[in-house]
MIDOSE-1310 file (N, C-alpha, C; in nm, 2 decimals, decimal comma, always signed):
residues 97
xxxx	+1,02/+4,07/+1,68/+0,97/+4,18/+1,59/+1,09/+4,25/+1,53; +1,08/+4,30/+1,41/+1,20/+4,36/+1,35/+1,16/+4,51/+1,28; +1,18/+4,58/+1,28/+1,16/+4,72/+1,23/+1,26/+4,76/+1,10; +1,21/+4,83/+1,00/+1,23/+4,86/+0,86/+1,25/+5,00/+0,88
xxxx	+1,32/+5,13/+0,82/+1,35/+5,23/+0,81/+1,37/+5,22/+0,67; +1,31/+5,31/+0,60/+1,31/+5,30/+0,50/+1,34/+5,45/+0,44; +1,43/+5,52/+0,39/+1,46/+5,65/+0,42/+1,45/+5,74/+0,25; +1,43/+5,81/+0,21/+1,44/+5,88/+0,08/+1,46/+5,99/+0,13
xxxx	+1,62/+6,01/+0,04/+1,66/+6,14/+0,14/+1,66/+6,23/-0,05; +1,61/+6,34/-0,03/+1,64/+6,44/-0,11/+1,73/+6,58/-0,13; +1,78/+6,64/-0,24/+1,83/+6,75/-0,22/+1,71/+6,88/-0,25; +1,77/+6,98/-0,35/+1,64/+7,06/-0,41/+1,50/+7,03/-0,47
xxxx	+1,49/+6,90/-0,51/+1,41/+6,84/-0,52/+1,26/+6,81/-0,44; +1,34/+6,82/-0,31/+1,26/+6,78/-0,21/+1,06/+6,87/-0,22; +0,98/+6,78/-0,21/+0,87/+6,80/-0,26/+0,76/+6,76/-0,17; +0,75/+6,80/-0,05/+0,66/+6,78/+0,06/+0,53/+6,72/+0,02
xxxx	+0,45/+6,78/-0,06/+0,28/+6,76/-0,13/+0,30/+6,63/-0,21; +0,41/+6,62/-0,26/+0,43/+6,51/-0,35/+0,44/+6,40/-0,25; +0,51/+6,37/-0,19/+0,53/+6,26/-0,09/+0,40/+6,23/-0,01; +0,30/+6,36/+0,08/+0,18/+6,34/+0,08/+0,09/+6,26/+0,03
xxxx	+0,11/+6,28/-0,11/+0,01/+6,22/-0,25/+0,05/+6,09/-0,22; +0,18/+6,04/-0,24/+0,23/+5,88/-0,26/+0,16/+5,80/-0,13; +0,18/+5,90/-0,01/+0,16/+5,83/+0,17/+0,02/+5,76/+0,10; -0,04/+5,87/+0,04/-0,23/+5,90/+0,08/-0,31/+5,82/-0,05
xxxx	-0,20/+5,77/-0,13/-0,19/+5,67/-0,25/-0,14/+5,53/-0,22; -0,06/+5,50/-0,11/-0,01/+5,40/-0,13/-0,05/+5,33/+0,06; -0,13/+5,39/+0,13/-0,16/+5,35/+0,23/-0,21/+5,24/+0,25; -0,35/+5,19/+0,14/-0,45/+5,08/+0,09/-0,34/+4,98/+0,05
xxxx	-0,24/+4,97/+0,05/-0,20/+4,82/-0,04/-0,14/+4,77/+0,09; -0,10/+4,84/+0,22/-0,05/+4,76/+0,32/-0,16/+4,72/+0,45; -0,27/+4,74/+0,42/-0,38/+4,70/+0,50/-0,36/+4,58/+0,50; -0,42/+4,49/+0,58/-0,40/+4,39/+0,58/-0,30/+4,26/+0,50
xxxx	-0,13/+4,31/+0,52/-0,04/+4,23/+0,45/+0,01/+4,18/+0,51; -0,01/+4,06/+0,51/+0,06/+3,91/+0,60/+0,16/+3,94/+0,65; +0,23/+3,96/+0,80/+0,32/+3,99/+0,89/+0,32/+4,09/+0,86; +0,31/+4,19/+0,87/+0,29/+4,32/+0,88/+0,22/+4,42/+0,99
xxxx	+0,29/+4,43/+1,08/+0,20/+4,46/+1,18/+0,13/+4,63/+1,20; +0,25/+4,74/+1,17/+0,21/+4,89/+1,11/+0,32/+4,94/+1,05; +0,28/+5,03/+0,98/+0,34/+5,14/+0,92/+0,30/+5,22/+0,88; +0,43/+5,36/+0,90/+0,40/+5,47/+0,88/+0,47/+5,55/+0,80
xxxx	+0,40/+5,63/+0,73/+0,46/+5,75/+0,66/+0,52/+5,84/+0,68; +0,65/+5,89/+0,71/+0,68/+6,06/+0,75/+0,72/+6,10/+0,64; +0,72/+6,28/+0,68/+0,80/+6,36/+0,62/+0,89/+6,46/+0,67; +0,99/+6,44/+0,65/+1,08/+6,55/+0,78/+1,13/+6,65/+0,66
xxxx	+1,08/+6,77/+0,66/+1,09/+6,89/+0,57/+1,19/+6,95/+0,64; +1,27/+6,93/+0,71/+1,39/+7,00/+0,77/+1,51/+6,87/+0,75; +1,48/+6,76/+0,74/+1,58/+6,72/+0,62/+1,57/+6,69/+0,52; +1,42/+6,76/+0,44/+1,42/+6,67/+0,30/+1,43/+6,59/+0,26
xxxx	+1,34/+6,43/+0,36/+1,32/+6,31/+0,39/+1,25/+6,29/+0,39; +1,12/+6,13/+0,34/+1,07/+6,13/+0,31/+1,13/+5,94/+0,42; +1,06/+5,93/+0,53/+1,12/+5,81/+0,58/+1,01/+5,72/+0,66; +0,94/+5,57/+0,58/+0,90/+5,54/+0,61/+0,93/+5,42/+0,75
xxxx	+0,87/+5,39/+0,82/+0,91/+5,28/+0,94/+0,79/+5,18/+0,94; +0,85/+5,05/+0,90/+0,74/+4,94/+0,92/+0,79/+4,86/+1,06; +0,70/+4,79/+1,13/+0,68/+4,69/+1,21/+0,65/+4,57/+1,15; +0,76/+4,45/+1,16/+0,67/+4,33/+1,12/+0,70/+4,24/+1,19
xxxx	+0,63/+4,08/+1,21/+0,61/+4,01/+1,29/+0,75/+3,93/+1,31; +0,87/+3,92/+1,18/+0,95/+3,85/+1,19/+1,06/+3,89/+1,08; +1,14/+3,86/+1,07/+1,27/+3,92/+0,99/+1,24/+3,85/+0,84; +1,19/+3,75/+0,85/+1,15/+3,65/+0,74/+1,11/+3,73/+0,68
xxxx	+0,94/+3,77/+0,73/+0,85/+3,88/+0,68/+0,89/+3,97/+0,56; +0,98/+4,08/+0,66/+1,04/+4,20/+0,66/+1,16/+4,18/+0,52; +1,21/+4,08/+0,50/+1,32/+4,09/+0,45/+1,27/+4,01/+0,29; +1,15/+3,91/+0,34/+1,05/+3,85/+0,18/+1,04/+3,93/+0,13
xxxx	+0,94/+4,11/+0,21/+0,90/+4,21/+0,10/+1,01/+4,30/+0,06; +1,08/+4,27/+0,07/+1,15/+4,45/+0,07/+1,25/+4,32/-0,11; +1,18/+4,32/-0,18/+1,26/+4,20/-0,31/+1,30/+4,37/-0,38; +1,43/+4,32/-0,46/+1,51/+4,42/-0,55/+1,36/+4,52/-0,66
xxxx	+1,29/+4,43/-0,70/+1,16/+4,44/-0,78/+1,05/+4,58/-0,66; +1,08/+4,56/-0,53/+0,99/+4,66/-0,46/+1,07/+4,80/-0,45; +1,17/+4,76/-0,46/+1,32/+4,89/-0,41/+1,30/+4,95/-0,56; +1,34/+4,87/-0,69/+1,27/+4,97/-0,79/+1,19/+5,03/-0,81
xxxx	+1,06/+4,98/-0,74/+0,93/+5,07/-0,78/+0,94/+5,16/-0,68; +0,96/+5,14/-0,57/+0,93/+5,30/-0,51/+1,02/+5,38/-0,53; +1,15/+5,36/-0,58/+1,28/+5,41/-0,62/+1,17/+5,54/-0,73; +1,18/+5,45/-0,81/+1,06/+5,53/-0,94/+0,89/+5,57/-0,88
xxxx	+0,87/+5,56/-0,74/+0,77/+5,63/-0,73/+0,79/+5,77/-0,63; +0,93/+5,73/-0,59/+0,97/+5,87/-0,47/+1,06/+5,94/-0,59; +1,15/+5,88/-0,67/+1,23/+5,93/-0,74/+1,37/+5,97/-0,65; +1,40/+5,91/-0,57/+1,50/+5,87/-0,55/+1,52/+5,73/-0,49
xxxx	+1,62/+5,71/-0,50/+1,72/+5,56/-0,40/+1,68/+5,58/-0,26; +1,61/+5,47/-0,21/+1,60/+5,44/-0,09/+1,68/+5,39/+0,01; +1,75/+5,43/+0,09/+1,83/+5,32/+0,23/+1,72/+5,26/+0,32; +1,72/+5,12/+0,31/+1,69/+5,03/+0,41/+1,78/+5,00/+0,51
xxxx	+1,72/+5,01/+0,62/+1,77/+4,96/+0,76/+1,69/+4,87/+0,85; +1,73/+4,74/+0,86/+1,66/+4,67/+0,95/+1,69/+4,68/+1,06; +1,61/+4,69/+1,16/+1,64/+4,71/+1,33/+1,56/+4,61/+1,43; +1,62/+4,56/+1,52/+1,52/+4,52/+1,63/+1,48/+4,59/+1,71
xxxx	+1,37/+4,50/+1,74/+1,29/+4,63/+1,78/+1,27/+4,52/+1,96; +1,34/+4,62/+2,05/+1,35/+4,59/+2,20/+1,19/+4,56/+2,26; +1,13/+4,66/+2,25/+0,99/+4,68/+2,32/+0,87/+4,75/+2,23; +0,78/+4,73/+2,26/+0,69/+4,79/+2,15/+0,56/+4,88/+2,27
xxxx	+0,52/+4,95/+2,26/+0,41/+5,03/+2,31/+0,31/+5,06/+2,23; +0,21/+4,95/+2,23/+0,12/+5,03/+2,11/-0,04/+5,02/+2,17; -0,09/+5,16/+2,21/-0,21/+5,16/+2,33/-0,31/+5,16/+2,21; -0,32/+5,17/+2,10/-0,46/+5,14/+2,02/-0,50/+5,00/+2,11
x	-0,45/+4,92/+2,16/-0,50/+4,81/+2,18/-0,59/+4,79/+2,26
């Protein structure tokens, strides 16, 4: 498994409701997307971040979606540049199961 950090860091800008809107707008398109196992939306208002974390089944996965074409569009839907970080992911805990 490989983990995605996906980070939009803001300055004065920073727009809590707005990022909200996008989470609560853009939640439906990763339902059911081939290797994809979850993700999630934050917002850390104490650093004026906006930092999403995916799980997916294989680096292949993770590294197919994230194409220059995806980094543009959310670029232009957070309105800032995003830092990607790929991580392994040691162990996983997930009791929905």
């Amino acid at each position: 498994m490989i983990g995605v950090l996906v980070t939009f860091q803001y300055g004065n800008e920073f727009d809590g409701a707005k990022i909200q809107q996008i989470a609560d707008a853009a939640q439906g398109r990763f339902q059911g997307l081939p290797g994809l196992r979850s993700k999630a939306f934050t917002i850390d208002t104490t650093k004026r971040a906006a930092i999403n974390f995916y799980v997916w089944d294989s680096e292949e996965a993770a590294r197919a979606f994230f194409t220059q074409a995806v980094l543009e569009r959310v670029t232009g839907l957070y309105g800032v540049q995003p830092n990607v970080q790929f991580v392994q992911i040691a162990a996983l805990v997930d009791n929905a199961e």
